[in-house]
C-alpha positions, 0 to 999 in steps of 0.5 A, a space after each residue: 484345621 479350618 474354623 468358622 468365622 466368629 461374629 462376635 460384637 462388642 456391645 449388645 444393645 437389642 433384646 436378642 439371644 444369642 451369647 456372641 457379645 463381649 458386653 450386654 447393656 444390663 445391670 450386671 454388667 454396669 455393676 462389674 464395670 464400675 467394681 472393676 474400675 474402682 479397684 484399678 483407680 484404688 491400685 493406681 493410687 496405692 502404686 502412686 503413693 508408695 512411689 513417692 514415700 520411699 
């Protein structure tokens, strides 16, 4: 079976409609970026410290 080729891009920086882009540069997805990396920075630290107290 036979699939069409995808033309997915990584970042969407004009004002375009399709729905073929991993990120677009909107508040949504700023918010999500930095809500993700708090908690992985949150979860580095905690694996950290337990590391170290036992």
């Amino acid at each position: 079976m036979k699939q069409g080729k995808e033309e997915t891009e990584f970042i969407k920086e004009e004002n375009n409609a399709t729905r073929k882009y991993i990120f677009q540069k909107n508040e949504k997805t700023k918010i999500g970026f930095y809500f993700v990396l708090v908690v992985l920075i949150i979860l580095i630290i905690g694996v950290a410290i337990t590391g170290f107290k036992f």
